[in-house]
DOZATI-795710 format. One record per residue: chain; x, y, z of N, C-alpha, C in turn; residue in three letters. Coordinates in pm, whole numbers, plus 50000, padded with zeros to 5 digits. Atoms other than C-alpha are relative to their C-alpha. Layout:
! DOZATI-795710
['A'; [X; Y; Z]; [X; Y; Z]; [X; Y; Z]; 'ALA']
...
END
This chain:
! DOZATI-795710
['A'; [50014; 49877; 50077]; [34431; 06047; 43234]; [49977; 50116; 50096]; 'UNK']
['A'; [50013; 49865; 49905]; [34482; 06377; 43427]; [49988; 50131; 49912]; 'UNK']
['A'; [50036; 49842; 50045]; [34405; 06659; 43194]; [49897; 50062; 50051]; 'UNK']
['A'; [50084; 49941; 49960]; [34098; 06708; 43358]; [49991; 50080; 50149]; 'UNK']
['A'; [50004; 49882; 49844]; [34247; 06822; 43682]; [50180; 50050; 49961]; 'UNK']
['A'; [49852; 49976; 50001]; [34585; 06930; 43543]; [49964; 50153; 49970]; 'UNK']
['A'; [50063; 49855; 50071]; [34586; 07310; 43566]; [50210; 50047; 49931]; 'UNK']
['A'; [49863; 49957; 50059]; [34882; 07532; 43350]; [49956; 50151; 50069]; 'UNK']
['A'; [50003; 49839; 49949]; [34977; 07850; 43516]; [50098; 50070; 50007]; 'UNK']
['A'; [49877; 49933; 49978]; [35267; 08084; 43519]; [50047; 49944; 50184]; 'UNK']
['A'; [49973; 49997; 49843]; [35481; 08022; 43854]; [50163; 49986; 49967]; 'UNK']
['A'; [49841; 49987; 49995]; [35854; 08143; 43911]; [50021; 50111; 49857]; 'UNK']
['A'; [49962; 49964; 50081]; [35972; 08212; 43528]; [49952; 49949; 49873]; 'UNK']
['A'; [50076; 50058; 50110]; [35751; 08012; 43321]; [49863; 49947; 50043]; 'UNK']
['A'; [50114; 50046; 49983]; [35429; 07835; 43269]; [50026; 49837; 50035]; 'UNK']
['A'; [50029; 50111; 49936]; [35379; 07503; 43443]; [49904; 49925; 50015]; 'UNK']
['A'; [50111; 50084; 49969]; [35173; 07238; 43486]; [49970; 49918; 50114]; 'UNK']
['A'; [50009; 50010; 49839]; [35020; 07137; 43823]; [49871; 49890; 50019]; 'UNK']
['A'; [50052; 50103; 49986]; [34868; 06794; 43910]; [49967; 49961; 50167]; 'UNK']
['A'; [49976; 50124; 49880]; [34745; 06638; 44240]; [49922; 49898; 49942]; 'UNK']
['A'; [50042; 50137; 49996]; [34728; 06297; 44165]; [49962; 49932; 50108]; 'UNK']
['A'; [50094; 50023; 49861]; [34553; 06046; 44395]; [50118; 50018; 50096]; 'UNK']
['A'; [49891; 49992; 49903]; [34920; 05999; 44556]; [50060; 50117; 50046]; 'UNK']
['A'; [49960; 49876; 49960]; [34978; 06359; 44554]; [49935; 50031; 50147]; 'UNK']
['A'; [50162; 49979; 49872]; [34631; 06402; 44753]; [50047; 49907; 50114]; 'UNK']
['A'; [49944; 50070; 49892]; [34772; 06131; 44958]; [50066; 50057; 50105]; 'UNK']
['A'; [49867; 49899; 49896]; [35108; 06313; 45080]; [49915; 50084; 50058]; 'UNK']
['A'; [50039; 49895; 49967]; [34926; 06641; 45113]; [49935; 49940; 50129]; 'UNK']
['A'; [50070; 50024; 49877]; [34653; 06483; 45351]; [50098; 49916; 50140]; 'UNK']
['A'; [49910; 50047; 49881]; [34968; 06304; 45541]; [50070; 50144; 50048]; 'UNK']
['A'; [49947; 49866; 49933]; [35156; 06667; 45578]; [49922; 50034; 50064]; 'UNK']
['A'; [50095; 49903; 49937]; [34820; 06844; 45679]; [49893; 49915; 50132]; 'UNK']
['A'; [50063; 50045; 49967]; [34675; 06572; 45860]; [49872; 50010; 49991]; 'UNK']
['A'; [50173; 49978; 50051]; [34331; 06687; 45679]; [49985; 49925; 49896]; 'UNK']
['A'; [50032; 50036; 50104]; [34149; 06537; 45462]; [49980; 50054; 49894]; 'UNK']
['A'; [49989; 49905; 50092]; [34113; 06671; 45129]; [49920; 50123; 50010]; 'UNK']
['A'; [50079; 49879; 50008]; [33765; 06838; 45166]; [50009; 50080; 50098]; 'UNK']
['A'; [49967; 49894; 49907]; [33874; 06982; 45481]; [50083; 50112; 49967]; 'UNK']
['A'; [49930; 49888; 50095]; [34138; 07136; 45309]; [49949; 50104; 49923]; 'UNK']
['A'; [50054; 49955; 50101]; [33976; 07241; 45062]; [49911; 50148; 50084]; 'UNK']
['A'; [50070; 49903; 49909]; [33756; 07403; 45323]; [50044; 50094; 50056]; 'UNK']
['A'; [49958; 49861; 49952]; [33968; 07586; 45503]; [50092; 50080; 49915]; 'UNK']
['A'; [49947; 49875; 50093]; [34144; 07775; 45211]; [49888; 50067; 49906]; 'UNK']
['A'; [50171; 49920; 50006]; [33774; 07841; 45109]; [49950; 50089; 50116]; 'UNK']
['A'; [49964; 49924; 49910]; [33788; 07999; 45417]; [50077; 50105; 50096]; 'UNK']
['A'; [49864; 49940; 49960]; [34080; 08156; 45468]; [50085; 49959; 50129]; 'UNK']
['A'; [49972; 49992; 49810]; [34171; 07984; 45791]; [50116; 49856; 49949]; 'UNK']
['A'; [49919; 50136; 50044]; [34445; 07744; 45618]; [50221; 50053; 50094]; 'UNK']
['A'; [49861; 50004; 49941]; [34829; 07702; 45796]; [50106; 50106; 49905]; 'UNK']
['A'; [49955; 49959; 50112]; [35038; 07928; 45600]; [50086; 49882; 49892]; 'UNK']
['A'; [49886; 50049; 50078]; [35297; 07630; 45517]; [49902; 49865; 49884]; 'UNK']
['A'; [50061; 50059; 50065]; [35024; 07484; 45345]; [49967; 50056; 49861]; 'UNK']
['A'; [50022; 49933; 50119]; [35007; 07681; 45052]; [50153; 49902; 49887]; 'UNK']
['A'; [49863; 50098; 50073]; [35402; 07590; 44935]; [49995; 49816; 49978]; 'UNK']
['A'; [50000; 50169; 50021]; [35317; 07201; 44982]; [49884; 49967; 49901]; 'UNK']
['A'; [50052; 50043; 50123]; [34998; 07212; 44758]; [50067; 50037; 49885]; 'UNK']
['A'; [49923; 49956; 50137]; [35195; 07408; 44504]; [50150; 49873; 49953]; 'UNK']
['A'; [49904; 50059; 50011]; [35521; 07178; 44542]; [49917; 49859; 49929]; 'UNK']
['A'; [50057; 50154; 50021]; [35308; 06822; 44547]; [49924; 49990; 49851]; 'UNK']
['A'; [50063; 50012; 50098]; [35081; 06973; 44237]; [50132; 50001; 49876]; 'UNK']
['A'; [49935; 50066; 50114]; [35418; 06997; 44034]; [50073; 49876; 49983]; 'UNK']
['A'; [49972; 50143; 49957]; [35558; 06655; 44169]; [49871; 49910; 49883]; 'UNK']
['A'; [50130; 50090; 50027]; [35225; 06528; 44055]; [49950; 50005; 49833]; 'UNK']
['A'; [49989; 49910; 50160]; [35266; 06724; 43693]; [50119; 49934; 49930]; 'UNK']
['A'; [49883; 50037; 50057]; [35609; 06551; 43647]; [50116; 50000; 49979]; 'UNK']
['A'; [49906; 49929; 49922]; [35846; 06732; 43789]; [50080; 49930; 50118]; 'UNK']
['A'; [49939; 50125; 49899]; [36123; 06583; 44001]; [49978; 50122; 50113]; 'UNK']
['A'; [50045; 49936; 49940]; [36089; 06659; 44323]; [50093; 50111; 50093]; 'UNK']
['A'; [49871; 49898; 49951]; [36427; 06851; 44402]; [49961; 50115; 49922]; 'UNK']
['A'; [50017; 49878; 50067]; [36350; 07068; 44132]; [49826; 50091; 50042]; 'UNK']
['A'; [50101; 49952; 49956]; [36007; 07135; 44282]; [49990; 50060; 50147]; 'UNK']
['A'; [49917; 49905; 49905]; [36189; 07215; 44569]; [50033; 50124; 49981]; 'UNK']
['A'; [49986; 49834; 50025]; [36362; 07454; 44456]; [49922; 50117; 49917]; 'UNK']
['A'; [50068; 49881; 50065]; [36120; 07663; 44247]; [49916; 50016; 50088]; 'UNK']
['A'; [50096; 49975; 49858]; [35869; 07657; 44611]; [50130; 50100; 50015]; 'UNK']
['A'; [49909; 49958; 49906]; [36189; 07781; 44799]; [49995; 50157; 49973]; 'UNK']
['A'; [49971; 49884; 50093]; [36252; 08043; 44526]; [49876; 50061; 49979]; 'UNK']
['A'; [50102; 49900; 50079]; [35898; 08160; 44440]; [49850; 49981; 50106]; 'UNK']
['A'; [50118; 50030; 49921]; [35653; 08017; 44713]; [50038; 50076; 50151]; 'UNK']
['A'; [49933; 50007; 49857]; [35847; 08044; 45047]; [50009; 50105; 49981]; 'UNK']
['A'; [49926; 49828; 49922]; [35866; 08410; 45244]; [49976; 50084; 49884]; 'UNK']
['A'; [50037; 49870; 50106]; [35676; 08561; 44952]; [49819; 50044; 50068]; 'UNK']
['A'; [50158; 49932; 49944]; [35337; 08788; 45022]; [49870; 49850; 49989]; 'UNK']
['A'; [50100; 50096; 49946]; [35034; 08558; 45101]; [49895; 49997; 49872]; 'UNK']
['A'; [50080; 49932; 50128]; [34844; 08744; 44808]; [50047; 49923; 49895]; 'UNK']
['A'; [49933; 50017; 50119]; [35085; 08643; 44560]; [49987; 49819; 50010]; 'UNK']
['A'; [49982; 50110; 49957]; [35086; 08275; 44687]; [49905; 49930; 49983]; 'UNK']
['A'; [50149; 50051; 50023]; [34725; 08195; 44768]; [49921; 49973; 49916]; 'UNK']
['A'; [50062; 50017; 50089]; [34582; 08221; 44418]; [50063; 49865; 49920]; 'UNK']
['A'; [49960; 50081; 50081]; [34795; 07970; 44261]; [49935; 49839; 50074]; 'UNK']
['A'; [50030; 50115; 49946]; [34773; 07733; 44509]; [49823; 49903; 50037]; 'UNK']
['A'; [50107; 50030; 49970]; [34402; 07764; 44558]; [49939; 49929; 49850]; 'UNK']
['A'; [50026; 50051; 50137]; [34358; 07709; 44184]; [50056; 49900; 49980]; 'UNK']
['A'; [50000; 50101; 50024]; [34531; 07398; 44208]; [49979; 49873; 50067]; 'UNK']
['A'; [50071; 50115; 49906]; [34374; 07211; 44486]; [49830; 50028; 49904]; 'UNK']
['A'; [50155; 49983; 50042]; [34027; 07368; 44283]; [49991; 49918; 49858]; 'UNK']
['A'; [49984; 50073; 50121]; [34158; 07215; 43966]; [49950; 49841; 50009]; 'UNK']
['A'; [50040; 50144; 49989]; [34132; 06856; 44114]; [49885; 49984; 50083]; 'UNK']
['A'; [50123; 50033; 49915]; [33798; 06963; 44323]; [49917; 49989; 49853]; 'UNK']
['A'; [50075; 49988; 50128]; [33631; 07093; 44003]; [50033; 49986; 49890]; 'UNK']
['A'; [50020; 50027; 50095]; [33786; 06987; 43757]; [50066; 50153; 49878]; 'UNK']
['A'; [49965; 49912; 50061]; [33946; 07239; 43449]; [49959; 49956; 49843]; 'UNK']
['A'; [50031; 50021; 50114]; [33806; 07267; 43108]; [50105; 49947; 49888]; 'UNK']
['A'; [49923; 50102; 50088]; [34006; 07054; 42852]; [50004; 50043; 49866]; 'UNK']
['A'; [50006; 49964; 50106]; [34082; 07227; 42563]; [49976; 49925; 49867]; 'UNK']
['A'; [49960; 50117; 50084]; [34053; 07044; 42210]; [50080; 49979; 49942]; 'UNK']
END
């Protein structure tokens, strides 16, 4: 059951839903060679890789249900070589979704 870290957020042209599952969390910590809470840490910090933003966003819709070509291309198109501003909030909200957790509507 993942509703409790599944967040929904606009990204690209619609609203989406954004999962890291444990295997998501997996990949990610194999791309970044960090562990999660390190991660976690340094975009709590601001001191995170830039190409790390597009891979939590890509892996959280992989992890949502999304194939992963098509999660390709909506990174490419809406993550990649866009402002840092525009980027950072989504992504931080969905590594925070599976730290803390997102309220579960009824």
């Amino acid at each position: 059951m993942t509703d409790r870290i599944t967040l929904r957020a606009f990204f690209g042209d619609a609203e989406r839903a954004f999962t890291l599952t444990d295997p998501m969390l997996t990949e990610l910590e194999r791309l970044t060679g960090l562990g999660t809470g390190a991660l976690y840490a340094q975009l709590v910090n601001m001191a995170f890789p830039v190409q790390v933003l597009a891979q939590v966003i890509r892996l959280g819709l992989i992890g949502a249900g999304m194939t992963p070509e098509e999660a390709k291309h909506l990174c490419a198109a809406y993550a990649e070589n866009r402002p840092l501003a525009e980027v950072f909030p989504l992504a931080f909200a969905i590594l925070d979704a599976r730290w803390s957790g997102v309220e579960v509507k009824p």
